[in-house]
Each structure stands twice: as C-alpha cells, then as structure tokens.
C-alpha positions in Angstrom: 14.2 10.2 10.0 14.3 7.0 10.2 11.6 5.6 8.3 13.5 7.4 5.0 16.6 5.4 6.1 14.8 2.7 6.1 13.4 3.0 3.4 16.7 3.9 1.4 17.9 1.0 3.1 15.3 -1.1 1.8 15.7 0.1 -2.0 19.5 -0.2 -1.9 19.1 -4.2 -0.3 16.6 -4.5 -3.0 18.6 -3.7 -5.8 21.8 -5.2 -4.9 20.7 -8.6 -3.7 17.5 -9.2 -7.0 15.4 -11.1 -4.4 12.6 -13.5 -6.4 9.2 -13.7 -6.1 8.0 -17.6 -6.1 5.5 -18.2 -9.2 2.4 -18.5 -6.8 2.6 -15.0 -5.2 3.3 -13.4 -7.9 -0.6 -12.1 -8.8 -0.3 -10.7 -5.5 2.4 -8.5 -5.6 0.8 -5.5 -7.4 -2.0 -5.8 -5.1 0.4 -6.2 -1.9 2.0 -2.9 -3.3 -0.8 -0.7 -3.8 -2.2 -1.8 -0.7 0.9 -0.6 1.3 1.0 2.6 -1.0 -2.8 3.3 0.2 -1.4 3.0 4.1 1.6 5.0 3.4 -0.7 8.1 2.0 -2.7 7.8 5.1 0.2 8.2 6.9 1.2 11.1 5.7 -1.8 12.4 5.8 -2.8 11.7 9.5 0.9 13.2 9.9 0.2 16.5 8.5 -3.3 16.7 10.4 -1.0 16.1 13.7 -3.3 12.6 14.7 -0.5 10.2 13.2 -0.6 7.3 15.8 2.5 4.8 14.5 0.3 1.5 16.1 -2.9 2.6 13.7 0.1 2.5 10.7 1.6 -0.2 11.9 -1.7 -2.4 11.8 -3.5 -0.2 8.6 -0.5 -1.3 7.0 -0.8 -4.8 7.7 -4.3 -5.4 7.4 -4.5 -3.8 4.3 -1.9 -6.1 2.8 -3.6 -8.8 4.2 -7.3 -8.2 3.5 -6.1 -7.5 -0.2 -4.3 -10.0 -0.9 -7.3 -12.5 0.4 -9.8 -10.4 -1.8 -7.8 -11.5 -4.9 -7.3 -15.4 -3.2 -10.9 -15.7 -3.3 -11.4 -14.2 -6.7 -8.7 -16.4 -7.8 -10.3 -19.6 -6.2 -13.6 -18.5 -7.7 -12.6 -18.0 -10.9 -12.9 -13.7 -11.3 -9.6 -13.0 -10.0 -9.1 -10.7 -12.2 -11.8 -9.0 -11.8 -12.0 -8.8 -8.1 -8.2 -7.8 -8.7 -9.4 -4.8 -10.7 -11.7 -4.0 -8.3 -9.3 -3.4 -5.1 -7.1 -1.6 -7.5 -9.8 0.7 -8.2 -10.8 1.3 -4.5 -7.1 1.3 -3.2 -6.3 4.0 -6.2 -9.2 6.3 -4.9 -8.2 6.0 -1.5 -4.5 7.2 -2.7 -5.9 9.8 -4.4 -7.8 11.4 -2.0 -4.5 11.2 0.1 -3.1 13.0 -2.0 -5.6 15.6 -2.7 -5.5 16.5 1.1 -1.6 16.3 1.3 -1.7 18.5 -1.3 -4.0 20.9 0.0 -2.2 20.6 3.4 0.9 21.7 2.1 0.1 24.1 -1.1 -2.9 25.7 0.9 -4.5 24.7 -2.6 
C-alpha cells in the first residue's frame, strides 16, 4: 500500500509544483525513465513469483539508473550518443517486455 501512495503522491507533487529539468540532464531523462520502468517490472514480477526482496529493488533500481545514464555519458562524450542511447532503449524495452509477458502469464494463466 504504500508504494501506490507514494506513488500518487509523487504524480500529484509533480503536477502541481512543474519542477524543471536543467538543460544538461535533459538527454538523460528518457533514459533515467525507462531504466526505472525496467526495475519496476522486475518488481512486480519477483513479487508475483513470491522472491520480491525490497533491498535487490531498492539497489536494481538504482544501479540501473545509474549504469544507463553513464552508457549514454560516454556515448555522448564519444560522439554516438545517440546511438548508444538507442541501444539501452532497445535492451531496457526487451527487458520490460519480458516483464510483462511473465506478469501476464502470472496473472491470466495465459
């Protein structure tokens, strides 16, 4: 319960105070998100297979935040950055995907 309050929380702070993004981050806020989306799939996945551990989250989370986000720094200070963001897109949406595909047949016996 109290991750969705949280979570509604977080939307409704969101909204009503329009935080900014400075100019320098901003390549790395799709990234950040789909990174975090990856590690909330695999959390509710390990909590439908009953091995949810909330440190393994809290630290999946992070890292893969982290490790995304430095994937595109390097491209960026390399000169493919668009490429090497394209590329942890790609792996990131697979990863959600087959998330999904497991929740899904986890919950529709499908």
């Amino acid at each position: 319960m109290i991750p969705a309050v949280a979570l509604v929380l977080g939307v409704v702070l969101g909204l009503a105070l329009h935080p900014t993004v400075p100019a320098a981050l901003q390549p790395y806020l799709p990234i950040a998100v789909v990174a975090a989306l990856d590690a909330m799939f695999g959390a509710v996945r390990a909590q439908l297979d009953r091995i949810f551990d909330d440190r393994v989250f809290v630290i999946s989370f992070v890292s893969n935040v982290l490790v995304a986000g430095l994937v595109v720094f390097l491209g960026d200070q390399l000169g493919v950055g668009g490429q090497l963001s394209t590329g942890v897109v790609v792996v990131l949406g697979i990863r959600i995907f087959t998330n999904a595909a497991a929740i899904r047949r986890h919950l529709f016996r499908a």
